[in-house]
C-alpha positions as CSV (number, residue, x, y, z in Angstrom):
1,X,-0.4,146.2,99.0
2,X,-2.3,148.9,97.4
3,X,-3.7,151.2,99.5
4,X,-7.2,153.3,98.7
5,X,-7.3,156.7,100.1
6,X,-10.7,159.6,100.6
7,X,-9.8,162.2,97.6
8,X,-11.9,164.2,99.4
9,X,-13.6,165.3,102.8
10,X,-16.5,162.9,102.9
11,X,-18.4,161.4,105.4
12,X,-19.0,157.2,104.9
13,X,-22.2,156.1,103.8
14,X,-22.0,152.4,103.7
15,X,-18.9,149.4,103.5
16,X,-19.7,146.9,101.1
17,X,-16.6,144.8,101.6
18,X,-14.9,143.0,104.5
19,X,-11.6,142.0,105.3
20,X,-10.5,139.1,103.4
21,X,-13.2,139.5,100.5
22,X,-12.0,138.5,97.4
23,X,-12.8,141.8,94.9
24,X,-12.2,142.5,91.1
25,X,-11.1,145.7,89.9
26,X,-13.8,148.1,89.8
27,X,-16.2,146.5,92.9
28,X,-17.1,148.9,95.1
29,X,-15.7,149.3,98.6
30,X,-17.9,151.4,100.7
31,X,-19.7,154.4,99.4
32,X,-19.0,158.2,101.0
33,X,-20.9,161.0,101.0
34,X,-19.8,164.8,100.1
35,X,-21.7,167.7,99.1
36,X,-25.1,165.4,98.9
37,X,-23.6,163.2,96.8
38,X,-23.0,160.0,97.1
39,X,-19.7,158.7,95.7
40,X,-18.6,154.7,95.4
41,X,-14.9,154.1,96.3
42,X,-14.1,151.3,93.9
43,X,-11.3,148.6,93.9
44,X,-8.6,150.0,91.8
45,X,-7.2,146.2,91.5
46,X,-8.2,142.8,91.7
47,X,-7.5,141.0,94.6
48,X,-8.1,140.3,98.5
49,X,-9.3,142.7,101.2
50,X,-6.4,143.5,103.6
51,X,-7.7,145.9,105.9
52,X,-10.5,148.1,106.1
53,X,-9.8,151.6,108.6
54,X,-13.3,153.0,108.3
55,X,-17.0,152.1,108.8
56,X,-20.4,153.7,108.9
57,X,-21.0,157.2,109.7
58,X,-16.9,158.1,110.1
59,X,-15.8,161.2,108.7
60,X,-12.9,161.0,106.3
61,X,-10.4,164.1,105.1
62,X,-8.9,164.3,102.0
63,X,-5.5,161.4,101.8
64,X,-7.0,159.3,104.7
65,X,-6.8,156.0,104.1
66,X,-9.7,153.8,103.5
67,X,-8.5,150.0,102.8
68,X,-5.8,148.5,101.6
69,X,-5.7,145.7,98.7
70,X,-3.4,142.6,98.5
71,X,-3.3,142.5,94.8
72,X,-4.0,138.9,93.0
């Protein structure tokens, strides 16, 4: 499993995957938000949503995890 975790404090702006998606390396995840910016959170390998531990409006610190990836 590879697992995807907030590099920063960030607040999430929108999940664009779901558990069990299929994904290719480099599809976005979910978006956050920090400092006014808005940040995608991309699939660092190709393969099959596992798990998903945030949604909409959560607030994320830096190392949390985000998803995990069952790699193709």
């Amino acid at each position: 499993m590879v697992q995807i975790t907030a590099q920063m404090v960030a607040s999430v702006v929108a999940v664009r995957a779901s558990v069990g998606d299929a994904v290719a390396a480099g599809d976005t995840l979910l978006v956050v938000e920090s400092m006014k910016m808005e940040i995608p959170v991309l699939a660092p390998v190709a393969g099959t949503v596992a798990d998903l531990q945030v949604g909409p409006g959560d607030i994320v610190e830096e190392g949390d995890m985000l998803a995990l990836i069952d790699p193709a």
